[in-house]
C-alpha positions as CSV (number, residue, x, y, z in Angstrom):
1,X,61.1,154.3,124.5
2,X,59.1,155.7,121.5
3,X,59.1,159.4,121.6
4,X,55.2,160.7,120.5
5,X,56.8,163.9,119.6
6,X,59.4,162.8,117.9
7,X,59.2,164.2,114.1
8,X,57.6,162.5,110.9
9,X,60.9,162.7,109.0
10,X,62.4,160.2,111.1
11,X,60.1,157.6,110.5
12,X,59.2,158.4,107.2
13,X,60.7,157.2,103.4
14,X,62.6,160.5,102.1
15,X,64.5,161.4,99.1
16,X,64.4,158.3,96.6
17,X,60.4,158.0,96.2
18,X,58.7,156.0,93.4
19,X,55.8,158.7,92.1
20,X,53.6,159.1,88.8
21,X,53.4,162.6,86.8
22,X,50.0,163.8,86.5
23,X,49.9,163.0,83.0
24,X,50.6,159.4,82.7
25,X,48.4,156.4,82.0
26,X,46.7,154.6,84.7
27,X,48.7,151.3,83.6
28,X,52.2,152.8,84.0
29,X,51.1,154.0,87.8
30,X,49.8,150.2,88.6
31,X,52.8,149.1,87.4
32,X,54.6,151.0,89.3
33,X,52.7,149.5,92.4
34,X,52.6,145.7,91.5
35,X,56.8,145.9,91.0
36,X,57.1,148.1,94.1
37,X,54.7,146.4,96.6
38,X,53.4,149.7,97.3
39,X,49.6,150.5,97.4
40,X,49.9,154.9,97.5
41,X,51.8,156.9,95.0
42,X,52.3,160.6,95.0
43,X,50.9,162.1,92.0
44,X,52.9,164.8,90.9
45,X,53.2,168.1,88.2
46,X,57.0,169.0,87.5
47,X,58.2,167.8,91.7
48,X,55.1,169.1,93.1
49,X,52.7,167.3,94.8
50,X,48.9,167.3,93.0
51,X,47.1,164.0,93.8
52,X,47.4,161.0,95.7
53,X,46.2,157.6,93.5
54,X,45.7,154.0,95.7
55,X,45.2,150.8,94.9
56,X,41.8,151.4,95.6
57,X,41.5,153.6,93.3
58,X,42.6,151.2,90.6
59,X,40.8,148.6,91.4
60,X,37.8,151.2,91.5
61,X,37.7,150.4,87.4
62,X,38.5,146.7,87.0
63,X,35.2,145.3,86.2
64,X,34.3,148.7,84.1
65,X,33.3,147.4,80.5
66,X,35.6,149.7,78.9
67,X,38.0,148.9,81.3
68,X,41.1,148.1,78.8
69,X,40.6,151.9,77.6
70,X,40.2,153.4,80.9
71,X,44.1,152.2,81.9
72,X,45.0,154.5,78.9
73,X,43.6,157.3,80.4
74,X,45.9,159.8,82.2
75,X,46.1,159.4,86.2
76,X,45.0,162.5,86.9
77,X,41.0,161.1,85.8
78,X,41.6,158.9,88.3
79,X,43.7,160.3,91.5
80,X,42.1,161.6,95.0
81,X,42.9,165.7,94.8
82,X,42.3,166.7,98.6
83,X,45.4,165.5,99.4
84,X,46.3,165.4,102.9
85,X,49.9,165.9,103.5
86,X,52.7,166.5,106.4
87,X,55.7,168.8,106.5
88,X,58.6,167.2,107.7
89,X,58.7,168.3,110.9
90,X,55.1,167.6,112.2
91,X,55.4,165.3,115.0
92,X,54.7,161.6,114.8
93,X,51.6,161.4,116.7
94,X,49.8,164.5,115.1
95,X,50.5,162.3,111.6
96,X,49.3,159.3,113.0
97,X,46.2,161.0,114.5
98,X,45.5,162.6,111.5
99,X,45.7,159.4,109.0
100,X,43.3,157.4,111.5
101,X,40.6,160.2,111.4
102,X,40.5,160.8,107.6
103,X,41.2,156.8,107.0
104,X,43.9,156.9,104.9
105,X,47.1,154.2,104.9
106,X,49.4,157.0,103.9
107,X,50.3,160.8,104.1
108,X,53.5,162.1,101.4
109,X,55.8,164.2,103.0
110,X,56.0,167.6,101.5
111,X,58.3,171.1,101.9
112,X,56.5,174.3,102.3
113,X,56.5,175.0,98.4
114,X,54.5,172.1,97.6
115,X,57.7,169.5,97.0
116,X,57.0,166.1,97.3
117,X,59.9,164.6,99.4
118,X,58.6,161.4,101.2
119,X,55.6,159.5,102.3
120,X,54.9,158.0,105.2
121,X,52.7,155.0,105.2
122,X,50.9,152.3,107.5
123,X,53.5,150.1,106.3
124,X,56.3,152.4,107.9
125,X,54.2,152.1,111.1
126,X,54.7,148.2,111.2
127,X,58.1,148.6,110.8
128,X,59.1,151.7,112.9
129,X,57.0,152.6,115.2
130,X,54.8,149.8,116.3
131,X,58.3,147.8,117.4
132,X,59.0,150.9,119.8
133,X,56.1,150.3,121.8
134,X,55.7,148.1,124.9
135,X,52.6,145.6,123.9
136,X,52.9,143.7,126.9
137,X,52.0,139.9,126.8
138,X,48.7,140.7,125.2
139,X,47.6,137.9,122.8
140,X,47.1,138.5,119.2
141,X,43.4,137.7,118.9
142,X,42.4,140.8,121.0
143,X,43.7,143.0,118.3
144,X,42.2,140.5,115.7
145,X,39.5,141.4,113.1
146,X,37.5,137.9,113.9
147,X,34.0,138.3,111.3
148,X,37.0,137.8,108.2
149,X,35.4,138.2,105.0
150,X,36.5,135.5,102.9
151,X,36.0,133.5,99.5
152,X,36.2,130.4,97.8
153,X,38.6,128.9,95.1
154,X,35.8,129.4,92.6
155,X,35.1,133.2,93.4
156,X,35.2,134.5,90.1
157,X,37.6,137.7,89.4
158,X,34.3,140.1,88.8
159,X,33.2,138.8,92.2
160,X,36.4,139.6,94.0
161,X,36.7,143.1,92.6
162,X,32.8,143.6,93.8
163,X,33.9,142.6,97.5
164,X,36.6,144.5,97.5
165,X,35.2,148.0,96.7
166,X,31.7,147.2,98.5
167,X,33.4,145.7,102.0
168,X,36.8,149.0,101.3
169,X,39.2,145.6,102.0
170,X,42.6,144.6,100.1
171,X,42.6,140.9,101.4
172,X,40.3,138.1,101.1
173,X,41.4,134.5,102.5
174,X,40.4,131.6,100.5
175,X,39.0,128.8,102.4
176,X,38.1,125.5,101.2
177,X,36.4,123.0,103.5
178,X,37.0,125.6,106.7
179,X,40.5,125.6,106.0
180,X,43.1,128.5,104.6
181,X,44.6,127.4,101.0
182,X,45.5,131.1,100.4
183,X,44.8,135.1,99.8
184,X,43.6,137.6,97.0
185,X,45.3,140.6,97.6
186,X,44.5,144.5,95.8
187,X,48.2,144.3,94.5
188,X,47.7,140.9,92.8
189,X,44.1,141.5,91.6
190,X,45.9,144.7,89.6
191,X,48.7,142.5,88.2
192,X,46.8,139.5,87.3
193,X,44.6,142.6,85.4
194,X,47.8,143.9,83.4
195,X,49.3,140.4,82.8
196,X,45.9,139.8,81.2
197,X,45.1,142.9,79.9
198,X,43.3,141.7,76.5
199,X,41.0,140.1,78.6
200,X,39.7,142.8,80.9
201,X,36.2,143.6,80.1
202,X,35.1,140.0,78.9
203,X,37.0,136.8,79.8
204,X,38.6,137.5,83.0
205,X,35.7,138.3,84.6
206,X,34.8,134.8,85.2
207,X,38.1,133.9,86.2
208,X,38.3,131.4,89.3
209,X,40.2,133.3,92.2
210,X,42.4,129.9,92.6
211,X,44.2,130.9,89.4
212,X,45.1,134.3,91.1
213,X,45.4,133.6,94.2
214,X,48.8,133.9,96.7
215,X,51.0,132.4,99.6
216,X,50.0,133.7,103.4
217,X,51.9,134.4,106.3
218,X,49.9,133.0,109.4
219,X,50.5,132.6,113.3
220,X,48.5,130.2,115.6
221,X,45.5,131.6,117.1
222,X,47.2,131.7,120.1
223,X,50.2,133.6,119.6
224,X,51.2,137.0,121.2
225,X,50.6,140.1,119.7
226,X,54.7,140.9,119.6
227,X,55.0,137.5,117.2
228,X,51.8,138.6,115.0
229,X,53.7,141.7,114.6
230,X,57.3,140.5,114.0
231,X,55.4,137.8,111.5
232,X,53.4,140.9,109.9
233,X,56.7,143.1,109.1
234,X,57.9,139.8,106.9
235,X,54.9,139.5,105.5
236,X,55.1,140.7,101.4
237,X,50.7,141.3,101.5
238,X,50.3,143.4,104.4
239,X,48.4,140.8,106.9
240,X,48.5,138.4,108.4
241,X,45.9,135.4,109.6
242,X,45.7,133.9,113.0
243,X,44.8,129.9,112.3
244,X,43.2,127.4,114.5
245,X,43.7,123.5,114.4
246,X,43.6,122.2,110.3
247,X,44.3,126.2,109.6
248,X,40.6,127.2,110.2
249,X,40.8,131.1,109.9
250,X,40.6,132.8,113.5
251,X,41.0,136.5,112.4
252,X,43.5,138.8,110.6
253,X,45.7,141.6,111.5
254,X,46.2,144.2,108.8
255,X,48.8,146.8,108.8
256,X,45.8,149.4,108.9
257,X,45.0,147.9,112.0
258,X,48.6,148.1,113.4
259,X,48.3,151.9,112.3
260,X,44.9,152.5,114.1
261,X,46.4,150.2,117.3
262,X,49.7,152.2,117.5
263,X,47.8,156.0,117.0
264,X,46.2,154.6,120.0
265,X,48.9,153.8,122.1
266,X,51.0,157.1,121.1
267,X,47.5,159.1,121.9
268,X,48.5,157.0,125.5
269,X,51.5,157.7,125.6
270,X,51.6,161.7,125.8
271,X,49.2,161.7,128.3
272,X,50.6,162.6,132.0
């Protein structure tokens, strides 16, 4: 049985940490994200914790005209400042309340002097906390975001990058004749960006999304919540989609919505 009160540290990533110093360029921290799979990086001065950069964030200058120069530029142009960060012992549902209240996928662990020593993300929900609670025999779709935003294979890369920032999402299924052929995620928007760096600015902008597009993991429409979940801690893009007959997009579960299903059921959970 999960234990609501249980503290962050033991659910959290401590000690080896992928982060960026302050001073950096913007390319070297997407880097850093695209090799990883991560989408939040501590932004630090010396081991101290001074800004928090996403993948939003990157993707925030992608279809900037100067954008080539702008990944030159040092992270801290780009990073969020208000920080908002837990101490190792704050208990798990205090974090997770927290993180769904200010909207953010992830909160870096730090000591009393300001050391950054962990983060704890949404993804870290998916994989150790979620699991711990009983989801009964609930089906998937219940929990399902059904109104999907998607795109087509021709969706050009400027287009993709506009949907992304005006709709806040990191995943866009690509449908062709009502059915799935695959998914534009924030992390493979930012590499096909640095793999083609010459061209940002100009050329790639009316780049078809087909040419950077990815695999998917999928369940039926169907399926139980418990197998969406399993499926979605296997997944390497953070969602996955529920598919009908001829896989004719049903809904999506992201890990965001995992984290904002699971504050919920902790928020339950210490109640008498």
């Amino acid at each position: 049985m999960l234990d609501p009160t249980r503290e962050i540290k033991y659910f959290a990533k401590l000690g080896w940490i992928k982060v960026i110093d302050l001073n950096k360029p913007l390319r070297e921290a997407i880097e850093i994200m695209v090799e990883n799979g991560i989408r939040h990086l501590p932004v630090v001065d010396g081991d101290k914790l001074v800004g928090f950069l996403s993948v939003k964030d990157a993707i925030d200058i992608l279809d900037a005209y100067n954008a080539r120069d702008l990944l030159r530029e040092k992270v801290s142009r780009f990073m969020s400042e208000n920080v908002i960060a837990a101490r190792p012992d704050e208990p798990l549902w205090e974090v997770l309340k927290v993180m769904v209240e200010a909207d953010v996928g992830a909160m870096p662990i730090v000591e009393d002097d300001g050391k950054v020593i962990g983060v704890f993300t949404e993804r870290d929900v998916v994989l150790e906390v979620a699991p711990e609670i009983d989801w009964g025999d609930v089906e998937a779709l219940k929990y399902a975001t059904t109104n999907v935003k998607v795109i087509e294979p021709t969706t050009t890369f400027s287009d993709v990058v506009e949907i992304m920032k005006e709709y806040n999402i990191r995943h866009l299924p690509i449908v062709q004749e009502k059915s799935v052929i695959g998914m534009v995620t924030a992390l493979g928007v930012l590499d096909y960006a640095i793999k083609n760096e010459k061209m940002l600015g100009r050329d790639i902008m009316g780049e078809p999304a087909r040419s950077f597009m990815e695999d998917y993991v999928y369940v039926a429409e169907n399926a139980k919540f418990t197998e969406a979940l399993d499926t979605l801690a296997r997944s390497p893009n953070d969602a996955v989609l529920l598919l009908g007959e001829d896989k004719e997009l049903k809904g999506i579960i992201t890990d965001r919505d995992v984290l904002r299903l699971t504050a919920n059921e902790v928020e339950r959970l210490l109640r008498p």
